[in-house]
C-alpha positions as CSV (number, residue, x, y, z in Angstrom):
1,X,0.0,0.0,0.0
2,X,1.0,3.9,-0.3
3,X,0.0,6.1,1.2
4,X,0.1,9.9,0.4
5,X,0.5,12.3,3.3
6,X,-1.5,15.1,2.9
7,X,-2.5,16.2,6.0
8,X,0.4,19.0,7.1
9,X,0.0,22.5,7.7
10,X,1.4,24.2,5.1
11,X,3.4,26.3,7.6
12,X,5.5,27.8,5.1
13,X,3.4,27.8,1.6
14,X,0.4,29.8,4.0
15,X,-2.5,27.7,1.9
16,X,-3.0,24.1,2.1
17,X,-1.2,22.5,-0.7
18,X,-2.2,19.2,-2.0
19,X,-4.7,21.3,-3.8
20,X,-2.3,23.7,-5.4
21,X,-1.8,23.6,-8.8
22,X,1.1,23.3,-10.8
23,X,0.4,23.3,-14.8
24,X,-3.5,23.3,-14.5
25,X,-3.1,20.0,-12.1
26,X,-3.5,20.2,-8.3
27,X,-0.3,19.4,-6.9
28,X,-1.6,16.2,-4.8
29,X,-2.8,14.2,-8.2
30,X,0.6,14.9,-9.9
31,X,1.3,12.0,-7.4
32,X,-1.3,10.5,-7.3
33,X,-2.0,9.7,-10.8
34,X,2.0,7.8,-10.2
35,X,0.8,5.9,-7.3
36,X,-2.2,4.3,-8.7
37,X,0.0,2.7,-11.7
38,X,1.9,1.0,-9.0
39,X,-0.5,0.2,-6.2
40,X,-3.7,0.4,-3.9
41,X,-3.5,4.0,-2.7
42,X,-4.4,5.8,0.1
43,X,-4.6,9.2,1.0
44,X,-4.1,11.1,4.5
45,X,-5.5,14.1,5.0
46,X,-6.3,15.8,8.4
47,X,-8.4,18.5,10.0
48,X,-5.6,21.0,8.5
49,X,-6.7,19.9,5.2
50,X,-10.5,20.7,4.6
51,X,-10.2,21.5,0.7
52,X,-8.1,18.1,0.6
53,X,-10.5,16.3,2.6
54,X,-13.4,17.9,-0.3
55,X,-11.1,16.8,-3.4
56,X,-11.1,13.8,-2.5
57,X,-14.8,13.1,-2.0
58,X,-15.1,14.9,-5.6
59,X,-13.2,12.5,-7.2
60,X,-13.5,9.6,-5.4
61,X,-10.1,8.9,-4.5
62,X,-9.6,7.0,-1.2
63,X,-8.7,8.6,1.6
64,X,-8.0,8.6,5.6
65,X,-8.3,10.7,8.5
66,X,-5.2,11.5,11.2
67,X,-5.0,13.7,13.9
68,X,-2.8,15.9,12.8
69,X,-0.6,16.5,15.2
70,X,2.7,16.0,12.9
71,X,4.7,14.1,10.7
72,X,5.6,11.4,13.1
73,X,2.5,10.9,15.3
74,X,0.7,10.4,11.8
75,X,3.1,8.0,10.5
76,X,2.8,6.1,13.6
77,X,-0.9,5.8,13.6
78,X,-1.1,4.9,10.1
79,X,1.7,2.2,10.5
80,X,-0.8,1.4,13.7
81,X,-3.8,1.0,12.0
82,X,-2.2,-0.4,8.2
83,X,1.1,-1.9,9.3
84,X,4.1,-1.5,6.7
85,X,3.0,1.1,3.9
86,X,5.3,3.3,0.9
87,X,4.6,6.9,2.1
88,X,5.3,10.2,-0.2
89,X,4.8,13.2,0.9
90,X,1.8,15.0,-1.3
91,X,4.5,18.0,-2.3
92,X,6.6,15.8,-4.3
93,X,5.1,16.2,-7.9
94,X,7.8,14.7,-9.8
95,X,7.8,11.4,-8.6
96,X,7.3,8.6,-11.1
97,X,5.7,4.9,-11.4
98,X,9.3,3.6,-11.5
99,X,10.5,5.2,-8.2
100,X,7.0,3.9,-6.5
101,X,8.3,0.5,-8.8
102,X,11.7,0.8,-6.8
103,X,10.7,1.6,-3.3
104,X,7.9,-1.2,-3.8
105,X,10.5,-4.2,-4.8
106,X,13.3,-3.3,-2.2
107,X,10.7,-3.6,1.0
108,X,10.8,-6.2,2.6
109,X,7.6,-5.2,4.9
110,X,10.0,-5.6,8.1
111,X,12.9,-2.4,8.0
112,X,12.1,1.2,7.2
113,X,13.8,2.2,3.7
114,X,14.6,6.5,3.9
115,X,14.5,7.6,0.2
116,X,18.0,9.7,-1.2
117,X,19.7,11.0,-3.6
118,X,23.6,11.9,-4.4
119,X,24.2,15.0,-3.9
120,X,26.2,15.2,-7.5
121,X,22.8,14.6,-8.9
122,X,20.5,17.3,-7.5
123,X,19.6,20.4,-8.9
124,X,21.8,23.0,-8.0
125,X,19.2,25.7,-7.4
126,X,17.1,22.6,-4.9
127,X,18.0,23.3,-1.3
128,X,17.1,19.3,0.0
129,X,17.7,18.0,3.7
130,X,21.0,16.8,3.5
131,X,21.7,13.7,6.2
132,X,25.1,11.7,6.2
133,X,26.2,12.9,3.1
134,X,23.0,12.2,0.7
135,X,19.7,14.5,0.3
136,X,16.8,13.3,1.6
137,X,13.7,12.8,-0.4
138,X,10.0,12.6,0.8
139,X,9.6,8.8,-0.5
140,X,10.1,6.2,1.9
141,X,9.1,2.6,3.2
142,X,7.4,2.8,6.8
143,X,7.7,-0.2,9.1
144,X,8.5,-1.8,12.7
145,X,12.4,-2.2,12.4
146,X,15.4,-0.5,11.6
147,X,16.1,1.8,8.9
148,X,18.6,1.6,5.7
149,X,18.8,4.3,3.2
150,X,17.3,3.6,-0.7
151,X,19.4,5.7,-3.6
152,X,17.2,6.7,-6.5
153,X,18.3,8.2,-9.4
154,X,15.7,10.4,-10.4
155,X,17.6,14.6,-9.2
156,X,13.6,15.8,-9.2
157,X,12.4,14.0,-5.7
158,X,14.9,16.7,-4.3
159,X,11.9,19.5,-5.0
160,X,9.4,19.5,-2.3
161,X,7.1,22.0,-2.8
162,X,6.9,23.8,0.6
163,X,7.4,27.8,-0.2
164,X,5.9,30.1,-2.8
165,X,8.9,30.3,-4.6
166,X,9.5,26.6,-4.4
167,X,5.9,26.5,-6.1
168,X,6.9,29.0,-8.9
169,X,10.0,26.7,-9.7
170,X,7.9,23.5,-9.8
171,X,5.5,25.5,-12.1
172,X,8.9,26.3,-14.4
173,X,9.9,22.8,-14.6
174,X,6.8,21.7,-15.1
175,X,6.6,24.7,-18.2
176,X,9.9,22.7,-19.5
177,X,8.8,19.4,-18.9
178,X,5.1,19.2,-20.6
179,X,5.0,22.3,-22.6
180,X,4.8,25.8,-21.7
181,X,1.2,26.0,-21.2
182,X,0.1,26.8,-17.9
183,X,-2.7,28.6,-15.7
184,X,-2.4,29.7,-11.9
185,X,-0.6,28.2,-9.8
186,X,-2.8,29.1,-6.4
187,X,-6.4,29.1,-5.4
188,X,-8.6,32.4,-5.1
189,X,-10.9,33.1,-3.0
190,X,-13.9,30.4,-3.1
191,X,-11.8,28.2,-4.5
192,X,-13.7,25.4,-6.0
193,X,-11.5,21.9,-6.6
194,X,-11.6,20.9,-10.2
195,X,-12.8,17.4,-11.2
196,X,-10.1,15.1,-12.1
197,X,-12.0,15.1,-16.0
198,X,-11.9,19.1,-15.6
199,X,-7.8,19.0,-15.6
200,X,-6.7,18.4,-18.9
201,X,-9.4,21.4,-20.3
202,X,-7.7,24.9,-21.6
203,X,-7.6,27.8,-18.4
């Protein structure tokens, strides 16, 4: 199972932001839409994440409630209540199938895998968490046991979307990636989700 953790407070971005767009998507199904080609899917979304919460009711994607309290109490009630999962954090956008792929053959379902890169492979305007000499990535196998590290190879898992301007650079890779086509990147005021059919029409 993988589950996507969407349930944080946005501290830092000041707007919750699974349902953020970047390139006319919201943020959260740019990994969902990865997941789901891999495996049964799941994603947690708290009481900081109403318009989440309503997304996902819209488009009938699965979904659970935490508390909310933080990173680590949630992953320890959802290892609690699921036992060992894949987690990704929702502001990851460029993840792909074959990194879920990766993570997903390497578990064993007994140690905790931490997702990393080499540093010589990151982007050098990405600012990532840097532990033991590798950047750490938001993709990672939760269980009971241990932990070992899991190199991937893909430099984009080092962009988590957590500031304004970090959103305005996934929007610009996103512009280089799929085409230069692209519509606002934040919510206005009675923001409305879009229906996952709604996505791929013009702004």
């Amino acid at each position: 199972m993988i589950i996507i953790l969407a349930g944080g407070k946005s501290t830092r971005m000041g707007k919750e932001k699974p349902v953020l767009r970047i390139a006319n998507k919201p943020m959260l199904l740019w990994v969902y839409e990865q997941a789901s080609k891999v495996d049964e899917v799941l994603v947690a979304v708290s009481r900081n994440t109403p318009k989440t919460k309503e997304f996902c009711i819209k488009e009938r994607i699965p979904f659970v409630e935490t508390s909310g309290k933080g990173y680590v109490h949630d992953i320890q009630e959802l290892l609690r209540e699921f036992g060992p999962f894949i987690s990704i954090s929702a502001d990851v956008p460029f993840v792909k199938a074959s990194d879920f792929w990766l993570i997903k053959k390497a578990f064993d379902g007994k140690t905790s895998l931490t997702g990393v890169l080499s540093l010589s492979i990151v982007p050098k305007d990405l600012n990532p968490v840097v532990y033991k000499g590798y950047a750490i990535v938001g993709l990672n196998a939760v269980a009971e046991e241990g932990e070992e590290f899991l190199e991937f190879t893909n430099p984009l898992l080092a962009l988590n979307v957590n500031t304004p301007e970090e959103l305005k650079r996934a929007e610009r890779i996103a512009s280089v990636l799929f085409g230069k086509h692209t519509c606002s990147t934040s919510p206005q005021a009675g923001f409305s989700p879009p229906r996952h059919s709604d996505l791929a029409r013009p702004c």
